[in-house]
C-alpha positions as CSV (number, residue, x, y, z in Angstrom):
1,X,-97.5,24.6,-28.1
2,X,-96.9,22.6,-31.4
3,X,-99.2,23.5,-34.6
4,X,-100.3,20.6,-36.9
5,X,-99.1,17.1,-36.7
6,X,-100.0,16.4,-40.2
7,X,-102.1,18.4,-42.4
8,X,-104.9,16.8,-43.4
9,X,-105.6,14.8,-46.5
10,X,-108.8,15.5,-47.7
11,X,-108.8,14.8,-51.2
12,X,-109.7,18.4,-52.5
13,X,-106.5,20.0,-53.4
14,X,-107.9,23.6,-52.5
15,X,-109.1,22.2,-48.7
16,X,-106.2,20.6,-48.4
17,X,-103.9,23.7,-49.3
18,X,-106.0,26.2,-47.1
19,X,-105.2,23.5,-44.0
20,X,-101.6,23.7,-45.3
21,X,-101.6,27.7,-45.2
22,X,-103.5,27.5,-41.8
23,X,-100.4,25.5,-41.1
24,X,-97.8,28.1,-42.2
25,X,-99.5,30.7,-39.5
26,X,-99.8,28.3,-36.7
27,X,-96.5,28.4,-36.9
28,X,-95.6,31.9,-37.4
29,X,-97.9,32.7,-34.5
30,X,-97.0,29.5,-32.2
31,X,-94.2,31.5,-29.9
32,X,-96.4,35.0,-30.2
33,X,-97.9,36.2,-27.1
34,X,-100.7,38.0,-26.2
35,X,-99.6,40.5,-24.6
36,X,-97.1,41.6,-27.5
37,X,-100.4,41.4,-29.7
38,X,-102.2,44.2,-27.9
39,X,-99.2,45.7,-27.3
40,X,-98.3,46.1,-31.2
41,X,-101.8,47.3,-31.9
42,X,-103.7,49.5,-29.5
43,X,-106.8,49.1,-31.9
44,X,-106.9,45.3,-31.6
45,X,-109.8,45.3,-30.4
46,X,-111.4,47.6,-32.2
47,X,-110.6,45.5,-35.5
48,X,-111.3,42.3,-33.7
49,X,-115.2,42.4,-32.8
50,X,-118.6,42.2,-34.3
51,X,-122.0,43.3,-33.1
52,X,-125.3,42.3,-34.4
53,X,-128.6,42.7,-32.4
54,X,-128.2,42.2,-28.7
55,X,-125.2,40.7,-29.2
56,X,-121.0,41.4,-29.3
57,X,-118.4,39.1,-30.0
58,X,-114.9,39.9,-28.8
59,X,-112.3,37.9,-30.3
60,X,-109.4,40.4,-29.5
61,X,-107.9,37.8,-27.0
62,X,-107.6,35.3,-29.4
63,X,-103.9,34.0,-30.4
64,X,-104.8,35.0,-34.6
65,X,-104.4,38.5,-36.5
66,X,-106.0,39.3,-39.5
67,X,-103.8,36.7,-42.0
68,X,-104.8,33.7,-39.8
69,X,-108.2,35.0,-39.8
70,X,-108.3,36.0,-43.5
71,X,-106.6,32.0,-44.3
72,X,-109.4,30.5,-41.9
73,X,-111.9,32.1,-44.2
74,X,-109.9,30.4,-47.3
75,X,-110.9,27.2,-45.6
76,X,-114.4,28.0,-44.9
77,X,-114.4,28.8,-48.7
78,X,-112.9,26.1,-49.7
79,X,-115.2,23.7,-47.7
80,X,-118.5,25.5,-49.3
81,X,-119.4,26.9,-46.2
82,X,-121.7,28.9,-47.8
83,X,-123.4,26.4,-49.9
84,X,-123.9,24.2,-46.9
85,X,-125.5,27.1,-45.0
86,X,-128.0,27.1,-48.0
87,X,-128.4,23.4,-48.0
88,X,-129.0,23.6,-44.2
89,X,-132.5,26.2,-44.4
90,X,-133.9,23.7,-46.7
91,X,-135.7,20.7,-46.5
92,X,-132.7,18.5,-48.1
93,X,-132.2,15.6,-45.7
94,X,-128.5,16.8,-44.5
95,X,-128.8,14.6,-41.6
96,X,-127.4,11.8,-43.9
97,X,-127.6,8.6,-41.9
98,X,-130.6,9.2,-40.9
99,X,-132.1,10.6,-44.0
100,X,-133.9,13.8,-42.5
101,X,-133.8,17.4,-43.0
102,X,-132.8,19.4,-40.2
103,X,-134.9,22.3,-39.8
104,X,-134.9,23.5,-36.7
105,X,-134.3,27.1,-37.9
106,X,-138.3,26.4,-39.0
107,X,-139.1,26.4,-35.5
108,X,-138.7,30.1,-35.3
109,X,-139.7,31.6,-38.9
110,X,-142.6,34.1,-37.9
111,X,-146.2,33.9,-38.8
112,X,-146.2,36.4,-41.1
113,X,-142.9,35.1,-43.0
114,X,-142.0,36.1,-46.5
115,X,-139.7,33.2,-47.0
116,X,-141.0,30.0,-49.2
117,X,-142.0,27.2,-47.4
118,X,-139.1,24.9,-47.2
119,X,-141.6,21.6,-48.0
120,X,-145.3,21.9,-48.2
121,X,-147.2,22.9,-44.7
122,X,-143.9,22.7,-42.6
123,X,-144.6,26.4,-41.7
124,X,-148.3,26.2,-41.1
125,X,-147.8,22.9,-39.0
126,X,-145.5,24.4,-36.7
127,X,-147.9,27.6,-36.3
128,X,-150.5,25.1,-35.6
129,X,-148.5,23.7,-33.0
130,X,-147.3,26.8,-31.2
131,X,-150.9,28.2,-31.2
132,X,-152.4,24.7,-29.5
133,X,-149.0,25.1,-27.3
134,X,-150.3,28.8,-26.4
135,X,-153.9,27.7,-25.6
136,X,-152.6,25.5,-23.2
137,X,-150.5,27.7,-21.6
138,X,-153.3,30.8,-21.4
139,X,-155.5,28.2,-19.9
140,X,-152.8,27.0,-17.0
141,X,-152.2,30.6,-16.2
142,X,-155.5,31.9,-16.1
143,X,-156.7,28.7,-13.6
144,X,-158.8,27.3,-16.3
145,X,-156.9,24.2,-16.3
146,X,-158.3,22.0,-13.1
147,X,-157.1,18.2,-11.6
148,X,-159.0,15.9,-11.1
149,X,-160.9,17.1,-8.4
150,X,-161.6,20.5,-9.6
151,X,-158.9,22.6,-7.6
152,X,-156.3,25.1,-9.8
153,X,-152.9,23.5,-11.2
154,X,-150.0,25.2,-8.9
155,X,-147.2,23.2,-10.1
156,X,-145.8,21.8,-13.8
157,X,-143.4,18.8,-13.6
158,X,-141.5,18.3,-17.2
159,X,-140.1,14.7,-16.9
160,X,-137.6,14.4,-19.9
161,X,-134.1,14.1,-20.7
162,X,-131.3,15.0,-22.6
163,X,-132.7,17.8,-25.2
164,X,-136.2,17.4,-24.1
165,X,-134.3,18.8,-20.6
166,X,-131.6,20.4,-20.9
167,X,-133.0,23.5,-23.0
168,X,-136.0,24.1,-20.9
169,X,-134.4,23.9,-17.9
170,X,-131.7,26.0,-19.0
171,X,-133.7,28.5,-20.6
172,X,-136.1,28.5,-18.0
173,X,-133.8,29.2,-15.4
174,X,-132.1,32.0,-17.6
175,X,-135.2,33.8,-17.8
176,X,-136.9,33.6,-14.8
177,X,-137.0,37.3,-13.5
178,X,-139.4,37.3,-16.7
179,X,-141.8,35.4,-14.9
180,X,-145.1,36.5,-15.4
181,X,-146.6,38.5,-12.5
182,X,-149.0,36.1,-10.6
183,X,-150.8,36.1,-7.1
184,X,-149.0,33.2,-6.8
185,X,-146.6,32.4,-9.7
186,X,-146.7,28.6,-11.5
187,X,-144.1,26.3,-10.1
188,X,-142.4,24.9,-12.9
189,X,-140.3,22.0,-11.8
190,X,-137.9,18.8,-13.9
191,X,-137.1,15.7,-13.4
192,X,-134.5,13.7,-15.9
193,X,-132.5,11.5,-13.9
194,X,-133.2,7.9,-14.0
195,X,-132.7,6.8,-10.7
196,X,-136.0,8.6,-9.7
197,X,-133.9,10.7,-7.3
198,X,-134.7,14.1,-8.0
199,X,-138.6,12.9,-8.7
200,X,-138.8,11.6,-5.3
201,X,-138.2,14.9,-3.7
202,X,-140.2,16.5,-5.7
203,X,-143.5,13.8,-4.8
204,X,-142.6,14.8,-1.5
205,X,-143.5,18.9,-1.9
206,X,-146.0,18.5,-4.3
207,X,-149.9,18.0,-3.6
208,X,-151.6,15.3,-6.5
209,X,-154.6,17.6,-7.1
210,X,-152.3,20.6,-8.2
211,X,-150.1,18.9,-10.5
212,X,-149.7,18.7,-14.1
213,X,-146.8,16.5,-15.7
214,X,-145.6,17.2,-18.9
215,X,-143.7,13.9,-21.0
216,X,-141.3,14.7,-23.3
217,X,-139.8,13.0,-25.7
218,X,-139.3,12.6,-28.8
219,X,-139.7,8.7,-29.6
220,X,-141.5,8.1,-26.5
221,X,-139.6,4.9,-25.7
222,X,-137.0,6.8,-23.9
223,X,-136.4,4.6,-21.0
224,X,-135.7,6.8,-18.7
225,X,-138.7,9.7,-19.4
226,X,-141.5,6.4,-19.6
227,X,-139.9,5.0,-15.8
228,X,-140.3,8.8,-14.4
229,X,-144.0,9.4,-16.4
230,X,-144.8,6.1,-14.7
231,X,-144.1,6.8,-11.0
232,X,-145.6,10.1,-11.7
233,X,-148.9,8.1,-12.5
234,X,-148.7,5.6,-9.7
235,X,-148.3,8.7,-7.2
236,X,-151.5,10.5,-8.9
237,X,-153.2,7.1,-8.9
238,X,-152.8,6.8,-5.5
239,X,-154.1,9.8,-3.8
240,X,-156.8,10.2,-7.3
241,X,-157.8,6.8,-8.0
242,X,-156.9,6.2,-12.1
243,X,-158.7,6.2,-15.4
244,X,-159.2,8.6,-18.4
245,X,-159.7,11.6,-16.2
246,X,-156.9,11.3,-14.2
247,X,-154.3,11.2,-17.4
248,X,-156.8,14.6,-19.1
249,X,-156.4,16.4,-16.3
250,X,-152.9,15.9,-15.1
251,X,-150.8,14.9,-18.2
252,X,-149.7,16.4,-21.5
253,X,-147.3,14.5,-23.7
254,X,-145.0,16.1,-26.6
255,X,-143.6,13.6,-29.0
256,X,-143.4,12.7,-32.9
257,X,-144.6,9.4,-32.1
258,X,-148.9,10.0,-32.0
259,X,-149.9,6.3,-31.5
260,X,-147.3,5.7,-28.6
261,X,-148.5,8.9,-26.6
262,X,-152.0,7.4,-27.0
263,X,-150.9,3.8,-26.2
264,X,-149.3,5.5,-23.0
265,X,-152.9,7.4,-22.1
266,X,-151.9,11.0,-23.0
267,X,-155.0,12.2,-24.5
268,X,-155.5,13.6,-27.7
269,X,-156.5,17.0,-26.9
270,X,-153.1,17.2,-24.4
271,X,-150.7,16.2,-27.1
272,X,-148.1,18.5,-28.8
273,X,-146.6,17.3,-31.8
274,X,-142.7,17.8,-33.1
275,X,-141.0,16.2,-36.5
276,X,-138.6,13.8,-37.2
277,X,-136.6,16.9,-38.9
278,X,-136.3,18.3,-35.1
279,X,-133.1,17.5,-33.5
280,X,-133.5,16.8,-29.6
281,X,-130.7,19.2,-28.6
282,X,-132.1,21.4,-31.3
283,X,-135.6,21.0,-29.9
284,X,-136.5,23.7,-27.5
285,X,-137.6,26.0,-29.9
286,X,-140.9,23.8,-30.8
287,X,-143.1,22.2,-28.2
288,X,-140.7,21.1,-26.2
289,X,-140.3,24.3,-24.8
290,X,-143.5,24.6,-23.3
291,X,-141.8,24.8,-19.4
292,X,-140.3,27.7,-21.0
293,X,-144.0,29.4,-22.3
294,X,-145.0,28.3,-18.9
295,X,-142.4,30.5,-17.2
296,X,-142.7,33.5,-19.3
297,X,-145.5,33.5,-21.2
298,X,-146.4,33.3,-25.4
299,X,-145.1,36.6,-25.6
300,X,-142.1,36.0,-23.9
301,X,-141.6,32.9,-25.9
302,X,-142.3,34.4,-28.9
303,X,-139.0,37.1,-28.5
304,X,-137.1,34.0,-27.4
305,X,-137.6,32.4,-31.0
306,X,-137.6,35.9,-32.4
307,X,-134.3,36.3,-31.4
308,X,-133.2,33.3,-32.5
309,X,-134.8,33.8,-36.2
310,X,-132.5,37.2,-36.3
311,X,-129.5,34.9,-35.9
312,X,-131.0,32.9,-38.4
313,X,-131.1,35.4,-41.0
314,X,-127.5,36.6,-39.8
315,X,-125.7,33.4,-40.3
316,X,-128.1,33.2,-43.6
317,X,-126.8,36.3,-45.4
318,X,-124.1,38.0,-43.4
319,X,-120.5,37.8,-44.9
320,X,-117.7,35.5,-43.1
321,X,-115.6,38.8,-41.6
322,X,-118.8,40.2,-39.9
323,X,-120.6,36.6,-39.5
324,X,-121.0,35.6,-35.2
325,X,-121.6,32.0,-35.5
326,X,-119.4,31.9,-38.5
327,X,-116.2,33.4,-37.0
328,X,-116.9,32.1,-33.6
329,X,-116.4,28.5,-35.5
330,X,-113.4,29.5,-37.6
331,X,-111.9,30.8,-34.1
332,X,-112.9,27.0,-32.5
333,X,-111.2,25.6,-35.6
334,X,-108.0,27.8,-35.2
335,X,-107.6,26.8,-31.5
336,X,-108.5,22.6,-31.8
337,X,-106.9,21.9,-35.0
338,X,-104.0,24.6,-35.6
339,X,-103.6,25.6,-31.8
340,X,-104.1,21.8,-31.1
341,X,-106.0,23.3,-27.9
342,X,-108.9,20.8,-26.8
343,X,-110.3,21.9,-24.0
344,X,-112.9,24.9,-24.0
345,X,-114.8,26.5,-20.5
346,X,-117.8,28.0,-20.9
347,X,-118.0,30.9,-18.0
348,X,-120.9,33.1,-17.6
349,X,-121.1,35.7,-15.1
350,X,-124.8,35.7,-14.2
351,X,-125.9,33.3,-12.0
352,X,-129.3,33.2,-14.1
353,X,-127.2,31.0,-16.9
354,X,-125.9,28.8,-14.4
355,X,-127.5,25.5,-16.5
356,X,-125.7,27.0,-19.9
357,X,-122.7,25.1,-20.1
358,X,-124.2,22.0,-19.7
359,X,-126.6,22.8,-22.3
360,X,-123.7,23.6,-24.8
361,X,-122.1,20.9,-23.5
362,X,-124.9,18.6,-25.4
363,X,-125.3,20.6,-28.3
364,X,-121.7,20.6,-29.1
365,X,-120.0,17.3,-28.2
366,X,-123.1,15.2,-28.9
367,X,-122.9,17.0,-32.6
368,X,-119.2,17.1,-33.2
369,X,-118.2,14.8,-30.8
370,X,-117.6,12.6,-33.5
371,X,-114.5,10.6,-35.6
372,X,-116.5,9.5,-39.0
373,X,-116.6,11.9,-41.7
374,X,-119.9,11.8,-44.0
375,X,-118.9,9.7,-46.4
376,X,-118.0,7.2,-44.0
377,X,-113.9,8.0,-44.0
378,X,-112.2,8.1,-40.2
379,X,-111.4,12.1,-39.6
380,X,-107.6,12.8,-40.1
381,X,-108.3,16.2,-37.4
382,X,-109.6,16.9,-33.9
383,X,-113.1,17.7,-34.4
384,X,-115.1,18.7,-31.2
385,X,-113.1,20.1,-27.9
386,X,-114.1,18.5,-24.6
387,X,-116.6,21.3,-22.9
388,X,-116.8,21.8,-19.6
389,X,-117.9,24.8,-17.4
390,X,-119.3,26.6,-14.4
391,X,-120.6,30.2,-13.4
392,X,-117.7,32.4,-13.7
393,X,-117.9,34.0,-10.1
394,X,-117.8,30.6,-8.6
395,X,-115.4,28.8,-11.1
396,X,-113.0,31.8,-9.6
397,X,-112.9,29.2,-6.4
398,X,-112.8,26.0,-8.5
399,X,-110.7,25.6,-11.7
400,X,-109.3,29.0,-12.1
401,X,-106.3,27.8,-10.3
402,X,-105.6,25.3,-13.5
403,X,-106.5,27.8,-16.2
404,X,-103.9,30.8,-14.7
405,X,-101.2,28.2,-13.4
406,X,-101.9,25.0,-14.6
407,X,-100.2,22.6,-17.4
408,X,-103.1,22.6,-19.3
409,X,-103.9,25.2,-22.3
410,X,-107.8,25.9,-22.3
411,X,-110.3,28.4,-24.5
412,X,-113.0,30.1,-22.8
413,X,-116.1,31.9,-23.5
414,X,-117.0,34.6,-21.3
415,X,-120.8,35.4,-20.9
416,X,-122.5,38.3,-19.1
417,X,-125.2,41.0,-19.9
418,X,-123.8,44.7,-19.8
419,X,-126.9,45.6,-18.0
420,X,-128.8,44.4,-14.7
421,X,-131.4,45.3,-12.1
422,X,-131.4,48.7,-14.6
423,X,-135.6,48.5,-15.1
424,X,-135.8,48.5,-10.8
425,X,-134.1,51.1,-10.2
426,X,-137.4,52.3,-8.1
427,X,-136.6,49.8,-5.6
428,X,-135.0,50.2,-2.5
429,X,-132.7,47.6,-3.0
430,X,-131.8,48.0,-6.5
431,X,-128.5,50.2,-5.7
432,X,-127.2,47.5,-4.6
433,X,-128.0,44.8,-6.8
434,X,-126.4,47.0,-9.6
435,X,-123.8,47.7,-7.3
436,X,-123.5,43.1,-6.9
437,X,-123.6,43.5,-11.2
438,X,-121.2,45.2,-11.6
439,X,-118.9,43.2,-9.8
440,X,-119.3,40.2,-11.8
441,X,-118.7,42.3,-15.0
442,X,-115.5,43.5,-12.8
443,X,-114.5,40.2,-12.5
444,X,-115.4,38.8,-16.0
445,X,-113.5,41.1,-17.2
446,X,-110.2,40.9,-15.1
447,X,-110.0,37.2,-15.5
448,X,-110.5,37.5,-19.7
449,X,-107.3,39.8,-19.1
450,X,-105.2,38.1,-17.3
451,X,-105.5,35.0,-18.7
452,X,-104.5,36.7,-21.9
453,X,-102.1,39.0,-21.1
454,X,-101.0,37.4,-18.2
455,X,-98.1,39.1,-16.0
456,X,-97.9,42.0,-18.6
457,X,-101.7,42.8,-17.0
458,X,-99.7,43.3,-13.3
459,X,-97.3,45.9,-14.3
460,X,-95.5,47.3,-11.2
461,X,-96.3,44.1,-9.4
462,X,-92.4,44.0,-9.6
463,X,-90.6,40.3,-9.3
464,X,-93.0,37.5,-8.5
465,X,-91.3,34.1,-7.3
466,X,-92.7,31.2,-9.6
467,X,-95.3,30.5,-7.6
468,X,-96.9,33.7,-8.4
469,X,-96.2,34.2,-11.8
470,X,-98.9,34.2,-14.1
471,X,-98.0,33.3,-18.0
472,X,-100.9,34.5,-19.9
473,X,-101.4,33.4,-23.2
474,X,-104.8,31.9,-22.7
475,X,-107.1,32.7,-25.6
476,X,-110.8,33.6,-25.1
477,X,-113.5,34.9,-26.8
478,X,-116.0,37.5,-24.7
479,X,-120.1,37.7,-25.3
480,X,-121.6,40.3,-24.0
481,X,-125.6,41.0,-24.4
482,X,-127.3,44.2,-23.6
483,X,-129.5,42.3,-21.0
484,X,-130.4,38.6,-20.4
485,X,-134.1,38.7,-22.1
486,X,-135.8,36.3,-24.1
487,X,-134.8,38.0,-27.5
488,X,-131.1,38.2,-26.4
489,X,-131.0,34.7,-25.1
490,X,-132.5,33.0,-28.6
491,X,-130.1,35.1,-30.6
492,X,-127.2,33.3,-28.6
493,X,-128.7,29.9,-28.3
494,X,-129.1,30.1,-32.2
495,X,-125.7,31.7,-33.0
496,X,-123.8,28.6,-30.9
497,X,-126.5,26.1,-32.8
498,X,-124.8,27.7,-36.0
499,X,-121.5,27.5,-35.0
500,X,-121.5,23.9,-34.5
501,X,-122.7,23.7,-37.7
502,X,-120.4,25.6,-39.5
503,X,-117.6,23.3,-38.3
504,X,-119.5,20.2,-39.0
505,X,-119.3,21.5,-42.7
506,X,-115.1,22.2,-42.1
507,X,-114.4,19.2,-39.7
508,X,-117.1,17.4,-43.0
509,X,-119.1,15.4,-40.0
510,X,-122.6,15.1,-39.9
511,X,-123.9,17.0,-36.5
512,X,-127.2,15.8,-36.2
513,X,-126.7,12.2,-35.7
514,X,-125.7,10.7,-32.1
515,X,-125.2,7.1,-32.5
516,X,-122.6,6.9,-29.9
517,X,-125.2,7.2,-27.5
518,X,-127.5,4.1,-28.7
519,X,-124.7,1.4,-27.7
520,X,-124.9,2.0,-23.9
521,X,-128.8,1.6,-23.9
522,X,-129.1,-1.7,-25.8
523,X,-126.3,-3.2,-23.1
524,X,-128.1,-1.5,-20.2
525,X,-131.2,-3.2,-20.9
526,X,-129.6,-6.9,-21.1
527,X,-127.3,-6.0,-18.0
528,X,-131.0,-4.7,-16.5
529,X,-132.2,-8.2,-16.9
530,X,-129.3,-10.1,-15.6
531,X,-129.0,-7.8,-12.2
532,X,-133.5,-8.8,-11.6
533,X,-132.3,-12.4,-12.7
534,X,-134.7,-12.1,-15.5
535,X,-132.6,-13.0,-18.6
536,X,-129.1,-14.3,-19.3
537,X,-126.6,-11.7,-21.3
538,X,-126.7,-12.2,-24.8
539,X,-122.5,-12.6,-25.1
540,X,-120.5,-13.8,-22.3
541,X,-120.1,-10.7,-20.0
542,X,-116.5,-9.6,-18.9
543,X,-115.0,-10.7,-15.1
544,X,-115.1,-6.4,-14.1
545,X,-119.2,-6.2,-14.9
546,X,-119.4,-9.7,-13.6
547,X,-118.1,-8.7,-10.5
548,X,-119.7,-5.7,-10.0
549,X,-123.0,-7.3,-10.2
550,X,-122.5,-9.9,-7.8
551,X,-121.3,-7.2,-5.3
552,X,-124.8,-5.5,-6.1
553,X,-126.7,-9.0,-5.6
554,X,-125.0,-9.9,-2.7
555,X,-126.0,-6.7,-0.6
């Protein structure tokens, strides 16, 4: 495993001697394994962890010691980590191409906050918000909220996409043993996909007088959430009939954009408002996350963001050696751009968080995933690590092959909750969920160990032929939570948000842009009208796309 190519000319003669020194223990580390690390220090781990709230990090098994670590903090110095941290819980547009704040971290300040209003009414606008949000919800769960022809709302369908999916659905999922207690509990169903497909099933299950949809987007003029919201309506048309009772009885919108919800037919008293300073990855903290308030309820919701404003203040005020977000960035930087490692799997073992690595999949590469720097110079490092990921129990039977014996070299994060099924303990069948638990924290465990220490883990294995050997050496980092609640989950959510941030600031990208995804949509609409034969392409289209759409006209 080579260290740097090149180190990095930035310009700044003390960032560009801290990548030099990062250099200079790449390299004295590059042939080190694991397994003598642990081996040469029985308290490696012991040095190598940090605990705040719900939460531990264990960075033992990472390939770095104390000098790597103590140079990556040089570079975090260097690049004004700090100062940026400050610049970030503010209302200074640090989103710099598109000239907005990004507050997010606003979402979750408490009602009784001590700390100064970032910009006049940005705290008082989101309490607004999350009390009409809470209204709503109280009125859905108690069976005040009625269709159109009078009977109780059963079922929630949140048609959105990309943040204004992803988070809900993910932290929905995570959460759902902390469904409220109901004669009949609220079905909370999404649809994001484009091609209708997984709102067509759902039209089939669902009854029209028990359904409420919910659009969300932030523009409202995603394509895909307005072709969804609009066979939603046809369906409800047809089995209701239409007009303004139909859409106050059986829609809500969420959006920034007022005047398009109302142009759509949301009505005023069923719209929930977000901010231009809101991210849509960073999103599920406001409105958006009303599937989530659905599922578990204001209180629930509020520990969610409670959890997340304790990670706040963490990141906020915590130094760099005892920081989670912080180090678990430095650690990403260490393994992409000295390690030259550029693949990361995100493995939980709890099935509940089977949606999280293709949440973090968004937040990170659609932040970092980028090759600009700020002031507009092409990056001379790796920035963001292709994610990728799966429940760790069944990843076992997938890629695990790859990661233990394969050519590749690949960081992981390993996710569980220390405890499960604990509170039932009552029930006759708790014994042996706890018993089923425990198993997966077996397993998580054993796999973080031998991909780290590889065949030093199997002494008196004896001899294996090739084809058995195991060569260790993996890095990973471990998470563990005391349990999977809604306080535990926002502290995470909000320390991964912050690590992506911290190594914008190093990697000196700008995280809450994503203009790489606005190219494919202006060409899909003028390839949209050449496949209906309602418009010719603007430029001369190439022979493969030609091609393909006569094969799709011809069928």
């Amino acid at each position: 495993m080579n260290a740097f190519k090149a180190i990095p000319d930035t310009g700044n003669a003390a960032i560009q001697q801290a990548w030099a020194e990062l250099a200079d223990e790449a390299k004295r580390l590059q042939d080190t394994h694991l397994a003598e690390m642990f081996s040469a220090d029985p308290e490696r781990f012991k040095r190598l962890n940090v605990k705040h709230g719900p939460m531990l990090l264990d960075y033992s098994k990472q390939r770095l010691d104390n000098s790597a670590l103590a140079k990556l903090g040089s570079l975090a110095d260097a690049c004004d980590l700090k100062e940026w941290i400050e610049r970030l819980f503010s209302a200074e547009p640090i989103n710099c191409t598109e000239n907005r704040a990004a507050m997010h971290w606003a979402l979750r300040v408490p009602a009784d906050t001590a700390l100064q209003d970032p910009a006049p009414g940005v705290f008082s606008s989101v309490q607004s918000q999350l009390e009409k949000m809470g209204g709503m919800v109280r009125k859905i769960h108690n069976g005040q909220w009625r269709g159109m022809t009078g009977e109780v709302i059963t079922d929630v369908v949140n048609i959105g996409v990309g943040g204004s999916d992803l988070g809900p659905l993910m932290v929905s999922r995570a959460l759902n043993d902390s469904t409220l207690i109901r004669d009949k509990p609220l079905g909370i169903h999404f649809a994001s996909s484009m091609d209708g497909s997984q709102l067509a099933q759902l039209l089939k299950l669902l009854k029209p007088q028990n359904t409420l949809f919910i659009v969300s987007s932030k523009s409202f003029t995603t394509v895909d959430t307005l072709y969804n919201a609009n066979t939603a309506k046809v369906w409800l048309e047809r089995s209701l009939g239409g007009g303004d009772e139909l859409m106050h009885c059986h829609f809500i919108g969420v959006s920034s954009a007022q005047q398009k919800m109302n142009d759509w037919g949301i009505h005023p008293e069923n719209q929930l408002q977000i901010w231009d300073w809101v991210g849509g990855r960073y999103s599920l903290w406001s409105c958006i996350g009303l599937p989530v308030a659905l599922r578990i309820g204001m209180i629930g919701f509020n520990q969610l963001l409670a959890g997340a404003h304790l990670m706040d203040n963490h990141f906020r005020s915590a130094p760099w050696q005892n920081n989670i977000p912080v180090l678990m960035a430095l650690i990403g930087i260490w393994n992409t751009n000295c390690l030259n490692i550029n693949a990361q799997a995100i493995l939980p073992y709890d099935g509940r968080l089977e949606k999280l690595p293709a949440y973090l999949e968004q937040l990170e590469m659609e932040s970092n995933g980028k090759s600009v720097t700020r002031d507009g110079q092409m990056v001379q490092t790796h920035t963001c690590p292709v994610l990728w990921g799966e429940v760790g129990p069944n990843a076992q039977h997938a890629f695990y092959q790859l990661l233990h014996q394969g050519t590749e070299v690949v960081t992981c994060d390993f996710i569980a909750p220390a405890l499960r099924y604990h509170e039932a303990m009552h029930n006759s069948d708790s014994e042996e969920l706890v018993r089923q638990h425990e198993l997966a924290l077996a397993n998580c465990l054993a796999q973080s160990r031998l991909l780290a220490l590889g065949e030093d883990a199997l002494k008196g294995e004896g001899e294996l032929p090739d084809y058995k050997r195991y060569r260790g050496n993996q890095p990973s980092s471990t998470i563990l939570l005391k349990e999977l609640s809604p306080f535990s989950l926002g502290a995470m959510i909000a320390a991964y948000e912050h690590k992506v941030f911290a190594q914008s600031v190093i990697w000196g990208i700008n995280p809450f842009d994503q203009w790489g995804v606005e190219m494919g949509k202006k060409i899909a609409t003028e390839t949209l009208g050449v496949i209906r034969n309602e418009a010719k392409p603007e430029y001369p289209l190439d022979s493969s796309t030609n091609g393909l759409i006569d094969f799709i006209k011809n069928q």
